[in-house]
C-alpha positions in Angstrom: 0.0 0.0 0.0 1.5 3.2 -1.3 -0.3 5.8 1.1 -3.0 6.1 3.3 -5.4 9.1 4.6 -6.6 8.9 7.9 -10.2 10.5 8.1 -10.8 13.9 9.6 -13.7 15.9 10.0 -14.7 18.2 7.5 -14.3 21.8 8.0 -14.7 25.3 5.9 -10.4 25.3 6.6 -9.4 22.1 5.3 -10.9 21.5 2.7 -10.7 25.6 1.2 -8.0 24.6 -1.8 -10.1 22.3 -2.9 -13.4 23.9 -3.2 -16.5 24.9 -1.2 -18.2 23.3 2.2 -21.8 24.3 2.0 -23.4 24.2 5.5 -25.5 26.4 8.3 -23.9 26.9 11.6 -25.7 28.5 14.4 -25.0 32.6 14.2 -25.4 32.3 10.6 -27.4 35.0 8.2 -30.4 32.4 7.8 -29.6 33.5 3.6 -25.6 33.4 2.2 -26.0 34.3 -1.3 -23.7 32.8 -3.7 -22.4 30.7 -1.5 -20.2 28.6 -4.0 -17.7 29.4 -6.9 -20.2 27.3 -9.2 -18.0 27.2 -12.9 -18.5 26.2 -16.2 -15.7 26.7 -19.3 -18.2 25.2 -22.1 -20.8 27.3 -23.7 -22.8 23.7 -25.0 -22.5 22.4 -21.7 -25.6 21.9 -19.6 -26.2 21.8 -15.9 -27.1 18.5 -14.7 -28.7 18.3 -11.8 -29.0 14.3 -10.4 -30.2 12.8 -7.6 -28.1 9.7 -6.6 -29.0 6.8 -4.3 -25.5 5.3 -2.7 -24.7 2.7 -0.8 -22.9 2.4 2.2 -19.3 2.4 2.0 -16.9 0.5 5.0 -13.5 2.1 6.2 -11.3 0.9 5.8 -11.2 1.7 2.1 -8.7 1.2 -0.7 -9.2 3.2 -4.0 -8.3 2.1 -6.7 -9.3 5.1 -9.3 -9.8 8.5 -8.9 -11.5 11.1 -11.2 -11.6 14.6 -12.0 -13.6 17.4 -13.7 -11.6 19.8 -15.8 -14.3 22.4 -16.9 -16.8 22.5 -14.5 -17.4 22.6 -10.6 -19.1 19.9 -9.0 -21.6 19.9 -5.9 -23.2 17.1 -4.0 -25.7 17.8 -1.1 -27.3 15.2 0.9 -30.7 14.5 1.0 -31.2 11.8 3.5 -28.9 13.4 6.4 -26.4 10.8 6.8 -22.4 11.1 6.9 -20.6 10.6 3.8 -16.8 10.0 2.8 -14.8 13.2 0.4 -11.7 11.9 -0.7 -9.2 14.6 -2.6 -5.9 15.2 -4.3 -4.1 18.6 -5.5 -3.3 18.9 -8.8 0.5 19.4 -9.8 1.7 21.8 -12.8 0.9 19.0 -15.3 -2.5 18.3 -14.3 -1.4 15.2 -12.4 -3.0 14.3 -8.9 -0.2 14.8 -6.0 -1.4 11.7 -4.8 0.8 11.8 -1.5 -0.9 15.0 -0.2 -4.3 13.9 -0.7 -7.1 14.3 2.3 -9.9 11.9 3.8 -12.6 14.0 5.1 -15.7 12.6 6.8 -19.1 15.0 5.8 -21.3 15.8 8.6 -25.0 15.0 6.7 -25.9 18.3 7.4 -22.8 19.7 5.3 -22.7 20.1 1.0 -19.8 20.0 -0.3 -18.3 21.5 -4.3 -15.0 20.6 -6.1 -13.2 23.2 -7.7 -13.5 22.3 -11.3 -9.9 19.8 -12.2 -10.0 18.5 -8.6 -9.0 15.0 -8.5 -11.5 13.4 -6.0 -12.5 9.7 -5.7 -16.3 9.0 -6.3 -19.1 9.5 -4.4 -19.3 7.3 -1.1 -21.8 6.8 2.1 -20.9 6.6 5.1 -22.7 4.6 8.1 -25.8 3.7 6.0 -27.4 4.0 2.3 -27.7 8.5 1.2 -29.5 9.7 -1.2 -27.5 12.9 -2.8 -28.2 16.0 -5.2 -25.5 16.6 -7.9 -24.6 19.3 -9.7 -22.4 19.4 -12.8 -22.2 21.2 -15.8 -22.3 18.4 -19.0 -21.7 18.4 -22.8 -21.9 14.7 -23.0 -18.3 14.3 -24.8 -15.1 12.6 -22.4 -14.4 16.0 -21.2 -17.2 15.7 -18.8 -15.1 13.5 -16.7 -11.8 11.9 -16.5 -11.0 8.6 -15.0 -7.0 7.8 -13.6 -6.8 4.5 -12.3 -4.3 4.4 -9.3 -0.9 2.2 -10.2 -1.0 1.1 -6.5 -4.5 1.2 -4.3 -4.4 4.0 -1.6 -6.1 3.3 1.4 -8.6 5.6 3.5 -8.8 4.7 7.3 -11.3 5.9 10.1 
């Protein structure tokens, strides 16, 4: 096993480089207005919102292929209030994922989350029990809507 992420709580902080935590603390304005850097690069692109069942995922976890979106952001919001699993990875110069400094981060279920767009990020995963999830992504319907990398060696994600 190459690397592995220990899990940590998601917070506004952490997870800043790599896009946008979506949630309402007590103290709050009860509105916050563009509360995500929402992008889109391709004028024939539309947005696709989705609502996606997933089941449960058990830690520990080894990956074995990561993805990325390199024109458009990304957003998932849970529906069914349960915890789910955000695994990401910085980009280096080339585009390549700096797999060695990537982050685990366990979502509260009251907390959204959205990828910068050309965030590496492993997919979508449940945590605890079966979620039900809103998506939103801007799509063309060509392969630059997303790109797969499978992992030469597994990583691992432990709680």
């Amino acid at each position: 096993m190459a690397c592995v992420l220990k899990l940590e709580p998601l917070t506004v902080e952490a997870f800043a480089p790599f896009g946008d935590v979506l949630e309402y603390r007590m103290g709050n304005h009860p509105r916050r207005n563009f509360a995500a850097e929402l992008f889109n690069e391709r004028g024939g692109a539309r947005p696709n919102l989705r609502v996606q069942r997933t089941q449960p995922t058990r830690l520990p976890l080894d990956m074995t292929l990561i993805e990325r979106h390199r024109h458009s952001s990304q957003m998932f919001a849970p529906l069914s209030g349960g915890p789910y699993l955000v695994v990401v990875f910085p980009s280096a110069l080339d585009g390549s994922p700096l797999l060695n400094e990537g982050r685990a981060f366990a979502a509260e279920g009251n907390q959204a989350i959205n990828y910068h767009r050309d965030i590496w990020h492993h997919g979508f995963a449940a945590l605890g029990g079966a979620g039900t999830f809103l998506m939103l992504r801007w799509e063309d319907g060509s392969l630059g809507d997303e790109e797969f990398l499978p992992l030469a060696a597994p990583i691992r994600v432990e709680g």
